[in-house]
C-alpha positions in Angstrom: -4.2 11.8 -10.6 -3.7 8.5 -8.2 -0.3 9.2 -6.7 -0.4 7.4 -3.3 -2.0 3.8 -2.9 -2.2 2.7 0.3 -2.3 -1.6 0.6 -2.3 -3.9 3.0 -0.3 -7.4 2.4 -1.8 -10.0 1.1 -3.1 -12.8 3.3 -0.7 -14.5 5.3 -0.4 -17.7 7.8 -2.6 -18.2 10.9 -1.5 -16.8 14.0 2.0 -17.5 15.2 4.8 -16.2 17.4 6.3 -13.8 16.2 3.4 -12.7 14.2 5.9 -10.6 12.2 7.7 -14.1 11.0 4.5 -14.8 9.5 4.6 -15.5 5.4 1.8 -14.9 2.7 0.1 -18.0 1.8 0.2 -19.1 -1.9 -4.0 -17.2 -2.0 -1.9 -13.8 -0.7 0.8 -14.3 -3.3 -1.8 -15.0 -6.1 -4.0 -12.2 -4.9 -0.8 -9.6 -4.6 0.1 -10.8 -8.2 -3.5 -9.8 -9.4 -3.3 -6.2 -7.7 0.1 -5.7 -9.2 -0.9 -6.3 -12.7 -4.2 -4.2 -12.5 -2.5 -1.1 -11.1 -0.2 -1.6 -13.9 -2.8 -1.3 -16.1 -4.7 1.9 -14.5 -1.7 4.0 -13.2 1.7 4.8 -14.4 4.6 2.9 -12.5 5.7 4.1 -8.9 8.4 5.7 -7.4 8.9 4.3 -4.4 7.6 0.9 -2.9 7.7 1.9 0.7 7.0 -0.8 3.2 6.8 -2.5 7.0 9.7 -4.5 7.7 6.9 -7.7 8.9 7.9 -11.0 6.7 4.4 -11.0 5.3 4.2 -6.9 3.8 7.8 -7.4 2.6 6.6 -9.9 0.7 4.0 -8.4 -0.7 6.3 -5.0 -1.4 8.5 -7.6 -3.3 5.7 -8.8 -5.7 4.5 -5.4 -6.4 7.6 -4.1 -7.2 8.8 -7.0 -9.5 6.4 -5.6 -11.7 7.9 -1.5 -11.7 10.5 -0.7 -13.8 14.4 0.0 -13.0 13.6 3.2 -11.7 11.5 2.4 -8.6 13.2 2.2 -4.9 11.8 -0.4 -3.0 12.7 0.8 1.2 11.9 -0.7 4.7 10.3 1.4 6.9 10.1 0.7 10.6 7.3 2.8 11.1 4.8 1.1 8.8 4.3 -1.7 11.5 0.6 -2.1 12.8 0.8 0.4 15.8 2.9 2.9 13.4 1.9 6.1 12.9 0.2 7.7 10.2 1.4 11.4 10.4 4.6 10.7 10.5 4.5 8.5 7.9 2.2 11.2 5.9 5.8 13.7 7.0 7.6 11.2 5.1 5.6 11.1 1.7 5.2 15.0 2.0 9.3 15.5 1.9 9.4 12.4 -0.7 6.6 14.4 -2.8 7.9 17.7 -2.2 11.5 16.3 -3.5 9.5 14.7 -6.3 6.3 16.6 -7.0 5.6 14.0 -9.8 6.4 10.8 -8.1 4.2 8.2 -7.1 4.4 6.1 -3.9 2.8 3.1 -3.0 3.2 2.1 1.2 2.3 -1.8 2.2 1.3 -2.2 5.4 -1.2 -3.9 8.4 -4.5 -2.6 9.5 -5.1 -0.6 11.6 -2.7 1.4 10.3 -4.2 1.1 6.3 -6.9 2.7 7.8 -5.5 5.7 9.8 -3.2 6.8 6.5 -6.2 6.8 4.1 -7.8 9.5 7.0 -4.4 11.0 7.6 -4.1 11.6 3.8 -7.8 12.3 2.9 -10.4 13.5 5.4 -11.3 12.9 9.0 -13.6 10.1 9.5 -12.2 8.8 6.4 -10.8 5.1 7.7 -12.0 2.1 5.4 -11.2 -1.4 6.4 -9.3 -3.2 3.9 -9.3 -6.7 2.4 -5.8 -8.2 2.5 -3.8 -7.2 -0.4 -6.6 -4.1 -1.1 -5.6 -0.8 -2.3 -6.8 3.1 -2.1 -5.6 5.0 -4.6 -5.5 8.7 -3.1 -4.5 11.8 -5.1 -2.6 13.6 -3.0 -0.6 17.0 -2.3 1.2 17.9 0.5 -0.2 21.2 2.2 -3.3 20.8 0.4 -4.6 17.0 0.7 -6.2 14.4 -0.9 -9.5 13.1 -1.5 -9.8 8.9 -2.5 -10.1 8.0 -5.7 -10.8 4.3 -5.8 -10.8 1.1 -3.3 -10.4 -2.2 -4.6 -10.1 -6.1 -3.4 -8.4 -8.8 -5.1 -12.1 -10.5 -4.5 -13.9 -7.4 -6.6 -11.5 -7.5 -9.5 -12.0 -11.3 -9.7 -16.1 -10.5 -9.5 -15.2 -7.9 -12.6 -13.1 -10.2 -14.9 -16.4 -12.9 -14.8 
């Protein structure tokens, strides 16, 4: 059972200073959108919407969790920034999960960091690079682990729906 899914945001604006100021272009909006409604579809809604506090993931946490239900908590998470940490973000979802043993969480951040928390949560070795606004859908259980489930890009679904 998919009960994490690690994304990263959706594609954003060139370069610029800050780089966290950057926005999601009207492609990374459009492409968010089409992820949101296809989880939908496969998974039951989330728990939690947990996200970096960069313009362009809060964004994309905002899209995704338009489409939840009243019961969701969308939350801000310092730590889900590009040089963040994945075991302590993994410590996180374990005491969320543990609280919650049914709950589902969904965390939108950057790579690198995409990467590392698919290994953190799966297997060593286990780092995929991610399209912008791609998902992993992990089953996972805290002392125990996770294996992935499915990868998917906005550009694959798109390929599938022709």
């Amino acid at each position: 059972m998919v009960n994490i899914v690690i994304m990263r945001h959706g594609e954003a604006e060139p370069m610029k200073n800050p780089d966290s100021q950057r926005q999601l272009t009207a492609r990374g909006k459009q492409d968010t959108l089409l992820m949101a409604n296809w989880l939908q579809r496969i998974s039951s809604r989330f728990s939690w919407v947990l996200t970096s506090p960069y313009q362009r993931t809060l964004q994309t946490a905002e899209l995704m969790y338009s489409k939840q239900g009243p019961l969701c908590q969308l939350e801000t998470l310092s730590y889900l920034v590009p040089e963040g940490n994945a075991s302590h973000i993994r410590d996180v979802v374990d005491i969320k999960l543990n609280e919650q043993p049914a709950a589902k969480i969904l965390l939108v951040s950057h790579m690198p960091l995409v990467s590392f928390l698919v290994e953190t949560f799966t297997q060593p070795g286990l780092a995929p690079v991610f399209n912008t606004a791609g998902v992993c859908c992990i089953d996972y259980r805290p002392a125990h682990g996770g294996r992935l489930l499915e990868k998917v890009s906005p550009h694959e679904l798109a390929l599938l729906s022709h």
